[in-house]
N, C-alpha and C positions, 0 to 999 in steps of 0.2 A: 338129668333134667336139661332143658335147652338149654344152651348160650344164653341166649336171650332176656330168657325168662328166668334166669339166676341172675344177670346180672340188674335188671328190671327191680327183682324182688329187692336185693341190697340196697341200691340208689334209694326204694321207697324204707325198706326197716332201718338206714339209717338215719335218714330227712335233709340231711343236708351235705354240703360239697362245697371246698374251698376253689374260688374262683382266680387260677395264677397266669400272672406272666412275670415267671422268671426268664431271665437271659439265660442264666448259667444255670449247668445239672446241681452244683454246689447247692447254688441258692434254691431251686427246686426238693434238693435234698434236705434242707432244714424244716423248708415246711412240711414236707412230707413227714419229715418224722414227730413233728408237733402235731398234725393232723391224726398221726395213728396212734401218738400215747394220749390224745384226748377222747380219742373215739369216733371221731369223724375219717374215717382215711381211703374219702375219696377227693380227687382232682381232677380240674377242667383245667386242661393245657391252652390257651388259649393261640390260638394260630395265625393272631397280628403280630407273631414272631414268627422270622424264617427258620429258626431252629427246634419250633416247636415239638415238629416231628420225631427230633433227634432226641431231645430230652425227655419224650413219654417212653422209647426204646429204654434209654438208662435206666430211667425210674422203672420199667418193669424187670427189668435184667436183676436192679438192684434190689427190690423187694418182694417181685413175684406177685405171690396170692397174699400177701398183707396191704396190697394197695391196689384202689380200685382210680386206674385213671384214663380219661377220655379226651376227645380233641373237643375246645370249643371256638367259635368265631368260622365254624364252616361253613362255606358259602356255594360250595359246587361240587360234584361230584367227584370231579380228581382228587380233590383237597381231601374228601373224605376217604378215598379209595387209599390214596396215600396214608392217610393218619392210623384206619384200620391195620396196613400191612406191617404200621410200626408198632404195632401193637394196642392200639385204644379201644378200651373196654367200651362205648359209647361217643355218642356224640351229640352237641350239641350248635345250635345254629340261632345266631339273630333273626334271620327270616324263614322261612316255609321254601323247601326246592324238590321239587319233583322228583329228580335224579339223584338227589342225594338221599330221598327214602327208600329207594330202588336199591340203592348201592349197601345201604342199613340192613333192610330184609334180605337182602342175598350173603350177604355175611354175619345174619342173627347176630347183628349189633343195636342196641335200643338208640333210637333217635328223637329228639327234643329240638323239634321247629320253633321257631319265635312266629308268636302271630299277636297282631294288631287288635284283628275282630274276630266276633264269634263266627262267622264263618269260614274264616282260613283256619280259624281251629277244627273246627268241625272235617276242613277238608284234610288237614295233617292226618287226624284220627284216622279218615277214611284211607289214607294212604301208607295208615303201619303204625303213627307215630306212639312210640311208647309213653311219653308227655308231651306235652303244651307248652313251651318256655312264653310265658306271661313278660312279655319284653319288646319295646321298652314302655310301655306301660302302666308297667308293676311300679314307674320311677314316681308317675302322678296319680292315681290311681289308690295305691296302697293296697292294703291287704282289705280293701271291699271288693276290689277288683276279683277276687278270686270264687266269692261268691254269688257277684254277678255271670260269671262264666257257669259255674255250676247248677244255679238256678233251670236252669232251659235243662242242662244235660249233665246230670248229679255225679256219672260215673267217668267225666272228664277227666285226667289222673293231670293237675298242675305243678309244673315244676316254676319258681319264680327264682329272680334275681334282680335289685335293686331296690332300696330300700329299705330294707330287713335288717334289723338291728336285738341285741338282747332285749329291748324294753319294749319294742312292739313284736317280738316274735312268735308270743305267745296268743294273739289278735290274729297273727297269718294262720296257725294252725286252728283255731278256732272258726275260722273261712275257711276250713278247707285245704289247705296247701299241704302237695302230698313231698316236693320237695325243694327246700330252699337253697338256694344259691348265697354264698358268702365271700367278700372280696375281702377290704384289710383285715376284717377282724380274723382271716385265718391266713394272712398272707404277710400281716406285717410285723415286726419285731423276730426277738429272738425265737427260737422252739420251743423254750418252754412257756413264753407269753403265747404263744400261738398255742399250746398243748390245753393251756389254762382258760382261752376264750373256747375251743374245742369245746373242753369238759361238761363249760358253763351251757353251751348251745345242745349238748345231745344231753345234758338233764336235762331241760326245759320241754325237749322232743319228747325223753322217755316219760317226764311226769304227764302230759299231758295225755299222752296215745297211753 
């Protein structure tokens, strides 16, 4: 099957993804392995670190096909072209860029635009995107936001991040959300606190789907 569309299909059968910025591969390494003994074990490398690049290479060196990880904070094509050759399963982006859906399809890499309104969503779609990053958003808005988007165009595939917590996540997927974005609760404390909010987030996912 595609690149693509493997990697597509995991992001959505998981539902969710720890949103990091570690400095260090160490610190990268912790969470990683709380993320894959919870059952969540995917990561967004985030790329307002200059090392980001370096440390999605380790993390894939280091765990292979048990970790699905991608660049996020992409903002241009290079950024992207670079973060792919370092190995990132996807990518993901605060705003909508032309070139860097260009650079996504040509490397059968899924890419998640950040869009404002329904129609820069609409236009990501039209230019490849595999999700919608509902951002920022998704921060006032909440999880109605996501069935405002879908209303017009049902088969939107929404990826969100910010404000998603255990107690309303059950509210985002009932709007709709095909996948959520998660910051300290999978980012901060030890591995196995991290393992433990993991666990808690991908029941909630499996009970519900």
């Amino acid at each position: 099957m595609l690149k693509k569309a493997v990697t597509t299909k995991f992001l959505y059968d998981i539902g969710a993804l720890a949103i990091v910025r570690a400095e260090t591969i160490e610190r990268a390494s912790e969470i990683a392995e709380g993320c894959i003994a919870g059952g969540i074990p995917i990561m967004e490398m985030s790329f307002t670190l200059n090392n980001a690049g370096e440390i999605i290479r380790k993390l894939k060196e280091k765990y292979g096909v048990s970790l699905c990880v991608g660049a996020g904070t992409v903002l241009d094509s290079e950024t992207a072209r670079h973060a792919i050759l370092e190995g990132a399963d996807f990518i993901i982006s605060p705003t909508f860029n032309e070139g860097v859906s260009h650079i996504c399809n040509r490397y059968q890499i899924p890419y998640a635009p950040g869009c404002t309104s329904f129609s820069e969503a609409v236009e990501g779609l039209t230019e490849g995107a595999a999700f919608i990053k509902a951002f920022p958003i998704s921060d006032f808005y909440g999880h109605q936001l996501v069935k405002v988007f879908k209303t017009p165009l049902p088969d939107m595939p929404i990826l969100a991040s910010g404000g998603i917590t255990l107690e309303n996540l059950e509210q985002w997927l009932q709007n709709g959300v095909d996948v959520c974005g998660f910051g300290s609760l999978l980012t901060k404390g030890t591995s196995k606190e991290i393992e433990e909010n993991a666990k808690k987030i991908s029941a909630i996912i499996k009970e519900y789907r």
